[in-house]
C-alpha positions as CSV (number, residue, x, y, z in Angstrom):
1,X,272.6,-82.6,44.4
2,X,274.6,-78.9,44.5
3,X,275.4,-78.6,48.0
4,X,273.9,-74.5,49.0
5,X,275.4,-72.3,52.0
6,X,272.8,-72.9,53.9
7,X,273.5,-77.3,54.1
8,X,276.8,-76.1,55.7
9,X,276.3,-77.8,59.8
10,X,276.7,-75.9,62.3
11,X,280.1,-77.7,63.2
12,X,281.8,-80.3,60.9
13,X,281.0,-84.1,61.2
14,X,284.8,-85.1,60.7
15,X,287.6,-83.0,62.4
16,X,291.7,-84.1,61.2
17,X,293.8,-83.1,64.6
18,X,297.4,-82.8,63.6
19,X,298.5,-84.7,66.9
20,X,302.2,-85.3,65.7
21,X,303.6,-84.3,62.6
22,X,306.4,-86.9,62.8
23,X,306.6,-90.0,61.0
24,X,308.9,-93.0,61.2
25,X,308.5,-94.0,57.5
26,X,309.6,-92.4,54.0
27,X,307.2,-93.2,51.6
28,X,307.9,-92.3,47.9
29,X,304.6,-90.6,47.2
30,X,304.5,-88.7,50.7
31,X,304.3,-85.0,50.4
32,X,305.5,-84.5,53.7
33,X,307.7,-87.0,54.7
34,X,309.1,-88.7,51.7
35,X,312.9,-88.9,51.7
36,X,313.7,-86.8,47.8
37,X,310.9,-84.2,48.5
38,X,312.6,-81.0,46.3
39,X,310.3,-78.4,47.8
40,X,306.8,-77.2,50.0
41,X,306.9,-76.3,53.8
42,X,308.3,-78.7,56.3
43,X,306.5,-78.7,59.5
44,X,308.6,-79.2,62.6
45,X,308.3,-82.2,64.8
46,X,305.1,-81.0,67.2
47,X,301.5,-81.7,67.8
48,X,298.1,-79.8,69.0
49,X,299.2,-79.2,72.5
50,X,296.5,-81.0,75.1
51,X,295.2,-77.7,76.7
52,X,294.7,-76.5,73.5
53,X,293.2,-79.8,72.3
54,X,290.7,-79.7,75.3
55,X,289.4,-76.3,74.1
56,X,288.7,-78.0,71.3
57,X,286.9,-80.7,71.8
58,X,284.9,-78.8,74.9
59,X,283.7,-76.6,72.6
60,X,282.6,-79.7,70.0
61,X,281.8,-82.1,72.3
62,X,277.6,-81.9,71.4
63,X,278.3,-82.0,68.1
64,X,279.5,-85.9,68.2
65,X,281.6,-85.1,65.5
66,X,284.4,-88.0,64.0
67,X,288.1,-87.4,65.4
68,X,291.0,-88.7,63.2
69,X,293.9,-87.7,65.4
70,X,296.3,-87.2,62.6
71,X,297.1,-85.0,59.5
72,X,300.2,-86.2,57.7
73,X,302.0,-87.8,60.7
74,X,302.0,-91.4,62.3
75,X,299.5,-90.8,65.5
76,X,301.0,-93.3,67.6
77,X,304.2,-91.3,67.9
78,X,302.5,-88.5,69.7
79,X,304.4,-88.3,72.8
80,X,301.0,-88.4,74.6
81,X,299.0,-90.7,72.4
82,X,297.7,-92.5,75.2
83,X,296.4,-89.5,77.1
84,X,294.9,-88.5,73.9
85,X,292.9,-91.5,73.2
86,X,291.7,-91.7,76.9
87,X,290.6,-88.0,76.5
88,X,288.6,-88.5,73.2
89,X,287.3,-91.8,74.3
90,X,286.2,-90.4,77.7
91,X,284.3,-87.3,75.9
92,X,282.3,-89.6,73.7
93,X,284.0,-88.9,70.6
94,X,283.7,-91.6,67.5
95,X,287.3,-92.3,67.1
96,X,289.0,-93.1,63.7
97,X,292.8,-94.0,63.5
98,X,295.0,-94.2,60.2
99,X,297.9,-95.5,60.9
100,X,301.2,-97.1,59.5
101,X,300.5,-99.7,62.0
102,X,305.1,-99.9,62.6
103,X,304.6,-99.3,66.3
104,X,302.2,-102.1,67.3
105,X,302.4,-104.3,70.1
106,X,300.5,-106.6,72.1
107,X,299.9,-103.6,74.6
108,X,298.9,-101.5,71.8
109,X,296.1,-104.1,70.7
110,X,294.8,-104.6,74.1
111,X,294.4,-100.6,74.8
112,X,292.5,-99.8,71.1
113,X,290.3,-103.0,72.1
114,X,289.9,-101.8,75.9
115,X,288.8,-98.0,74.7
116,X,286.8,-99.7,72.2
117,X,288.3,-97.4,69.1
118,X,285.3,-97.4,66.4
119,X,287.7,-97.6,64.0
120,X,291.6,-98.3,62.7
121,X,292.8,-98.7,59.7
122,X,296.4,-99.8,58.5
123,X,298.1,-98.0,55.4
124,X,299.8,-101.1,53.7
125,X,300.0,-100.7,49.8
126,X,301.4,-103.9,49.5
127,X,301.2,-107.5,49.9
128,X,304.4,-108.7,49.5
129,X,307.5,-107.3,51.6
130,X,309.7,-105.9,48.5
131,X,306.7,-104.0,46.6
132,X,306.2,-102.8,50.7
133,X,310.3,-101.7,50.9
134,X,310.2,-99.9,47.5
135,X,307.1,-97.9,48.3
136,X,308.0,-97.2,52.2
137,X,311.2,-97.4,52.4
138,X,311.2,-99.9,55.5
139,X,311.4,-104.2,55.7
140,X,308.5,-103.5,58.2
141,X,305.2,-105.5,56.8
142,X,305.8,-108.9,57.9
143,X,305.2,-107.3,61.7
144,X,302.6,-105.1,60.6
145,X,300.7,-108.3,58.7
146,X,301.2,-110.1,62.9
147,X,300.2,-107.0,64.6
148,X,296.6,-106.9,62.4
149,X,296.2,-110.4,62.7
150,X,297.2,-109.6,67.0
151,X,294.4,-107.1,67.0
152,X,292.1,-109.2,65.4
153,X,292.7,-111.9,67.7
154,X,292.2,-109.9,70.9
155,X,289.0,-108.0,69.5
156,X,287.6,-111.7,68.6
157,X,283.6,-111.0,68.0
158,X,283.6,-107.4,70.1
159,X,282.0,-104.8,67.3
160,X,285.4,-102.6,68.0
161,X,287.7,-101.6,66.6
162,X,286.4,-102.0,63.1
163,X,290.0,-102.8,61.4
164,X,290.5,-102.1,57.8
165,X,293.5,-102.2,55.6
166,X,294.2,-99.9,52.7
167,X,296.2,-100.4,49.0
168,X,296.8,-97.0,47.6
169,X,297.3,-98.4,44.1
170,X,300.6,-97.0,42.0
171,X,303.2,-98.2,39.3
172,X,305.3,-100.1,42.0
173,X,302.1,-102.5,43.6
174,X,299.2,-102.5,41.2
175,X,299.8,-106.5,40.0
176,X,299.0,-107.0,43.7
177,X,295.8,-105.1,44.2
178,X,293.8,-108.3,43.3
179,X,295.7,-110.6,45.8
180,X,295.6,-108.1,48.5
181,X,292.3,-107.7,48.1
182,X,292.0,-111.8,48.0
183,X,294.5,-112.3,51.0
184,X,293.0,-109.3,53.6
185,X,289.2,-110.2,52.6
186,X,289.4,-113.1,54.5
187,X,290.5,-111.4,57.9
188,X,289.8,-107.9,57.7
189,X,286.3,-105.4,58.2
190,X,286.7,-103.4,55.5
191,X,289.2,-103.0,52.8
192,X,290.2,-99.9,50.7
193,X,291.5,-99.5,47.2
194,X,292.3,-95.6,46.1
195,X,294.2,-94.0,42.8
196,X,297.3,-92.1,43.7
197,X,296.4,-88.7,43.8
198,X,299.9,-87.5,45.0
199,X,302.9,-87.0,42.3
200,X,305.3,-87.2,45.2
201,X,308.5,-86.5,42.7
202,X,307.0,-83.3,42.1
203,X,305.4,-82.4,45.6
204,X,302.0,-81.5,44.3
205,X,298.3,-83.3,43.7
206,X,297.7,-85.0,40.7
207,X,294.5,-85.4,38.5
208,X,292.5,-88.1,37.6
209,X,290.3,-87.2,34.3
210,X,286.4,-88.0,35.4
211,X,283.8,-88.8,33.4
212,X,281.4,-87.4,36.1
213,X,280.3,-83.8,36.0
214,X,282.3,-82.0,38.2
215,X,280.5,-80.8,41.9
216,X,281.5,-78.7,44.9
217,X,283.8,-80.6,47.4
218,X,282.0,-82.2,49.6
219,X,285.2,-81.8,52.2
220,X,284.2,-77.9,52.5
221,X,280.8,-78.6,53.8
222,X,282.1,-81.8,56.4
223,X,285.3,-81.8,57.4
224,X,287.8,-79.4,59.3
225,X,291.8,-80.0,59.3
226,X,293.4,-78.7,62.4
227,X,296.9,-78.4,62.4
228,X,299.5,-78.4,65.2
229,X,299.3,-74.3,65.4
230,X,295.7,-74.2,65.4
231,X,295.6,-72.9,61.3
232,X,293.2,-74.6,59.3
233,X,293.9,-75.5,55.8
234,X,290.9,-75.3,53.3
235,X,291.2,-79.5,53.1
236,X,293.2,-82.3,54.1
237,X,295.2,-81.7,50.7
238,X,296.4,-78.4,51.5
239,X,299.5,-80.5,53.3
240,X,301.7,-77.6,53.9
241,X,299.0,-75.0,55.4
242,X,299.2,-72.7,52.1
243,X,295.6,-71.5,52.2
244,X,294.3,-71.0,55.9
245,X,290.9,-70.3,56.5
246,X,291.7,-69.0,59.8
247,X,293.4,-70.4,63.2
248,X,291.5,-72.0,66.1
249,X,293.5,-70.8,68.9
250,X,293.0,-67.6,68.2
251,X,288.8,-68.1,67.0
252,X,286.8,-70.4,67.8
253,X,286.1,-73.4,65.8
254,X,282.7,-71.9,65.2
255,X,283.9,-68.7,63.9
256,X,286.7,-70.3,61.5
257,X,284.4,-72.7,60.1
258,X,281.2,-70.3,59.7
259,X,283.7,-67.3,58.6
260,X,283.9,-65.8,55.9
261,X,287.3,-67.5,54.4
262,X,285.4,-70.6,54.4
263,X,282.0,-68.8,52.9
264,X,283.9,-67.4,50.0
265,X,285.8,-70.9,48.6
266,X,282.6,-72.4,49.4
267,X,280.9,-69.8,47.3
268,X,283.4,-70.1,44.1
269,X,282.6,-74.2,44.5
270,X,278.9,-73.5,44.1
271,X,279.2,-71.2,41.3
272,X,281.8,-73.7,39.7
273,X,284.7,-71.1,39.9
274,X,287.1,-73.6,41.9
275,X,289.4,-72.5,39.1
276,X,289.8,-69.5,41.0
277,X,290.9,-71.1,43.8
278,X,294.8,-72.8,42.4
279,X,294.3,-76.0,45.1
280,X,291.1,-76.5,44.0
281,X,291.3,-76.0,40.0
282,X,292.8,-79.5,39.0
283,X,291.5,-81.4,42.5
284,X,290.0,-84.6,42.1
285,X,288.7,-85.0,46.0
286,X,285.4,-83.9,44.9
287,X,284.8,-87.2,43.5
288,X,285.3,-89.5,46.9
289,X,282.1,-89.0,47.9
290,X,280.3,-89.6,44.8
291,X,280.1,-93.3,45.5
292,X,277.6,-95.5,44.0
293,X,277.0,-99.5,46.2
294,X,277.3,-102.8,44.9
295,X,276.2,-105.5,46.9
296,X,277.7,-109.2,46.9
297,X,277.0,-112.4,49.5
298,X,280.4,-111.4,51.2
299,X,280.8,-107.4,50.7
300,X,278.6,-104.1,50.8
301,X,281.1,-102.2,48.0
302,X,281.2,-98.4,47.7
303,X,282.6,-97.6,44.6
304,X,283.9,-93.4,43.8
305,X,286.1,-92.7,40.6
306,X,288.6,-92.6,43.1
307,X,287.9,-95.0,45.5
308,X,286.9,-98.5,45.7
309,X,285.3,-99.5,49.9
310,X,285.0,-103.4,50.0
311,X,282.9,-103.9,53.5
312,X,282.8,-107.3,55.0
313,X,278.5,-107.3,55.1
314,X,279.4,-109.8,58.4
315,X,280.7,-107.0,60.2
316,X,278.3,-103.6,59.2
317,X,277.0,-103.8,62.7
318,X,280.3,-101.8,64.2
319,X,280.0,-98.9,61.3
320,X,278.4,-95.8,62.7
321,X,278.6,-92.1,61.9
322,X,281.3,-91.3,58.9
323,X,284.0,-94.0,59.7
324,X,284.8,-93.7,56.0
325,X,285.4,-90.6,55.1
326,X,282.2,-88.5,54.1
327,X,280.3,-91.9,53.9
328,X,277.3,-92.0,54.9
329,X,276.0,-95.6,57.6
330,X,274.6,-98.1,55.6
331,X,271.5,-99.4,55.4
332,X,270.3,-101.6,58.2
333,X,268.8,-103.9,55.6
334,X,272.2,-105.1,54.6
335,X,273.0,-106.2,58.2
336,X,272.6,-110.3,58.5
């Protein structure tokens, strides 16, 4: 169903806080961080400063919105992650973290169990460690593959953190999509499987042609990027703050996301002129949330033309509000 102007909440349900732009890995299809990028905007080393980020989230805090504390840097190298955490945690927030998963430890497992994080997941794209090096640059996953299973351990049968892994599927890994699907299914909450939408030796988005008849982007009506300076990009995909839709340190968050830069691309989606708008014309993000489910004895699978969810149905019971994405909770009846 065509989303109208008037479905638009009065704050978003998912809000992306550019906490630290830095990164400790390279990967080849990264737009930000990859180590031949040829052009685009590079964002210094800084995050949302904590005064600033208590504005924020003071001003949200009845909307019970989702937090992901990251944009297109590693979370956990924010200087003040901790403090973060302990602020969002303590305001009620549902918490989602992507993360590279490099910098955990036994410490870092106990505090995401102990602040009972809703939700972590750990950007892999490979199962074996030289598919891993050739995509990320690093001889890191054999410690990352220890750390999830150290998390796992320590959480034993709590309902958080609900801990995921994802395979971003490209040239370099996609003979191991099946076995990591296989190998983390057997450990993991919920798995996820997406194309490459990123031509990272060209810095810019690619397209994936969809059968589907085209809709407005579902990202304009639910989720706000914030980054470091307070500027919010139309979407998560505008990686180098090219078209702001206005700055939160200088507004509200009310005001930027009821303005009338938002209004207008939202407008233009409706009346299926995203052509006009150059980000938008070849996008393929509208599709994510055009999932349809499949349900197997071990998994509750949301499939998109971009994205593939496989969800452990033994562990539903720890999925509230929109811990994937612009997914909706599933239905109780698939609980055990």
């Amino acid at each position: 169903m065509q989303n109208s102007l008037k479905d638009v909440p009065a704050f978003p349900v998912r809000f992306l806080l550019d906490t630290s732009t830095a990164c400790n890995l390279k990967c080849k299809m990264c737009l930000q961080h990859a180590s031949h990028k040829k052009s685009g905007k590079i964002m210094p080393i800084k995050g949302i400063p904590i005064s600033k980020l208590k504005d924020i989230l003071d001003e949200i805090k009845d909307a019970k919105s989702l937090i992901q504390p990251s944009y297109y840097g590693e979370p956990l190298m924010a200087p003040n992650f901790r403090e973060i955490i302990s602020l969002l945690k303590n305001m009620h927030f549902t918490l989602a973290i992507n993360t590279n998963g490099t910098l955990f430890d036994s410490k870092i497992c106990h505090f995401f169990v102990d602040y009972k994080i809703d939700s972590v997941s750990f950007s892999l794209d490979a199962l074996n460690n030289e598919t891993y090096v050739a995509i990320r640059g690093f001889n890191k996953l054999e410690k990352i593959k220890a750390s999830i299973l150290k998390l796992l351990e320590i959480r034993g049968e709590k309902l958080y953190p609900r801990i995921g892994v994802s395979f971003c599927r490209q040239e370099d890994n996609i003979i191991e999509e099946k076995q990591f699907i296989e190998f983390w299914s057997r450990y993991v909450d919920v798995i996820r499987v997406n194309a490459l939408s990123i031509d990272g030796e060209h810095d810019m988005f690619g397209f994936h042609p969809i059968a589907k008849k085209r809709i407005p982007c579902g990202m304009l009506y639910d989720t706000m990027p914030i980054l470091y300076n307070g500027d919010v990009p139309i979407c998560c995909r505008d990686y180098s703050g090219k078209y702001i839709m206005g700055n939160v340190f200088q507004e509200s968050v009310s005001n930027v996301w009821n303005g009338t830069s938002f209004q207008k691309v939202r407008q233009l989606h409706e009346n299926r002129d995203w052509d006009k708008i150059p980000i938008c014309s070849n996008c393929d993000a509208w599709a994510i949330t055009d999932y349809e489910e499949e349900v197997t004895d071990r998994f509750l699978i949301r499939k998109s033309p971009l994205m593939y969810y496989y969800n452990n149905i033994d562990r539903l019971e720890g999925w509230k509000g929109f811990l994937l994405g612009s997914h909706k909770t599933p239905n109780k009846s698939y609980l055990k």
